[in-house]
PLY file of the C-alpha trace (Angstrom):
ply
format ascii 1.0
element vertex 98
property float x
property float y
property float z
element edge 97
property int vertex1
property int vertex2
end_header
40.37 47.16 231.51
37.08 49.32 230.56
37.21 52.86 228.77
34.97 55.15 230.60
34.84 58.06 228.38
32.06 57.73 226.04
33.43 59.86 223.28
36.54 57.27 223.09
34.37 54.53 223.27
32.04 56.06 220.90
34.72 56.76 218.16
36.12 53.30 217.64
32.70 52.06 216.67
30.52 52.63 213.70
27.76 54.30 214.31
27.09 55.62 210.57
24.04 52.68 210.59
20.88 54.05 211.55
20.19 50.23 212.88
23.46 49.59 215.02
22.41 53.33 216.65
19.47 52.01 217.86
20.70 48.16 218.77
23.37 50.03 221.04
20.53 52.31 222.55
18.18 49.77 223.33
21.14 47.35 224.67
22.03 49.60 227.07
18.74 50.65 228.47
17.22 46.80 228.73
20.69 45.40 229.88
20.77 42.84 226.96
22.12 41.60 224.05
20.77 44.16 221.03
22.64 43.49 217.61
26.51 43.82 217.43
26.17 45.37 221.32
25.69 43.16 224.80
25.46 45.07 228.15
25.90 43.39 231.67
25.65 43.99 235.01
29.12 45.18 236.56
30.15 44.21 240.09
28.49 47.12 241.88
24.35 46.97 241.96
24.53 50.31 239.14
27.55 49.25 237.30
27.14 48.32 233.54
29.68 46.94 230.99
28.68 47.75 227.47
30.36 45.13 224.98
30.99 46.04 221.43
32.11 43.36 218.53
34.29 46.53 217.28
35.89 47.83 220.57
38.29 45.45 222.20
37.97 47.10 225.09
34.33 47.44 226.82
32.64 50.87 228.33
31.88 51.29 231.93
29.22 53.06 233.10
29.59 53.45 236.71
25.93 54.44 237.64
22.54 54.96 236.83
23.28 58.53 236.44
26.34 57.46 233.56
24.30 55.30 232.04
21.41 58.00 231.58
24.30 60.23 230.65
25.13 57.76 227.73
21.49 57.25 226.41
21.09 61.06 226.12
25.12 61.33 223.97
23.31 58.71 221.89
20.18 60.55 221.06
21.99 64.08 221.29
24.73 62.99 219.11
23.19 60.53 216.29
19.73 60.78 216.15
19.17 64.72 214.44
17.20 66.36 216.74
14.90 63.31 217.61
14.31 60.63 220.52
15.60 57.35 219.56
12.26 55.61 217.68
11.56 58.95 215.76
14.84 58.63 214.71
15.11 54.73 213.81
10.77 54.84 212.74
12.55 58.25 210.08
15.16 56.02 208.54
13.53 52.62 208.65
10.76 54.20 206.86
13.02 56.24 204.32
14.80 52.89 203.51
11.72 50.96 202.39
10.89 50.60 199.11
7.56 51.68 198.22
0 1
1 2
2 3
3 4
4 5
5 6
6 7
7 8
8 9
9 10
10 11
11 12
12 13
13 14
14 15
15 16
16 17
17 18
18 19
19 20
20 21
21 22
22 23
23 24
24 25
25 26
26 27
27 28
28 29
29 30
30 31
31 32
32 33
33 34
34 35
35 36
36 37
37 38
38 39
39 40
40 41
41 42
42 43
43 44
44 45
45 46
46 47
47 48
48 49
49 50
50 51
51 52
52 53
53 54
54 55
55 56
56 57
57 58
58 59
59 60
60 61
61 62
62 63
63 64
64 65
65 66
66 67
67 68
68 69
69 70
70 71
71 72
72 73
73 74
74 75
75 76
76 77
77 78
78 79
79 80
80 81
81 82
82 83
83 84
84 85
85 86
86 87
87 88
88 89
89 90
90 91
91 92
92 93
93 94
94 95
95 96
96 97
């Protein structure tokens, strides 16, 4: 069985890395393996089963429009106030040691 509410499936993984943030982004948008994350193609020609190695349980995103839905919760929700590479290109560079 899949969880299709984002904010359940959300909450039992953590996001508090600035790198798993953006492996779970870019997983979902290329449909691909991206860090701890692995999305799929579902049954139906827009489905899309988002894998976590925290959740048991995967996320469904039942269309195009869910899955855009999803991208924008990520950005709106972890990345403070910027798109997705401002935010990872912010921390990666605040985590260097120069």
């Amino acid at each position: 069985m899949a969880i299709t509410d984002f904010d359940l499936w959300l909450d039992n993984n953590d996001l508090s890395d600035f790198n798993d943030v953006y492996a779970l982004y870019h997983s979902v948008s290329g449909i691909e393996d991206w860090g701890s994350f692995k999305a799929v193609r579902g049954r139906g020609a827009q489905q899309l089963i988002v894998h976590s190695r925290e959740c048991d349980e995967p996320l469904l995103l039942a269309s195009d429009k869910a899955r855009d839905a999803f991208l924008k919760k990520i950005e709106d929700t972890y990345c403070e106030d910027m798109g997705i590479e401002g935010y990872y290109g912010f921390h990666h560079a605040m985590e260097k040691d120069d």
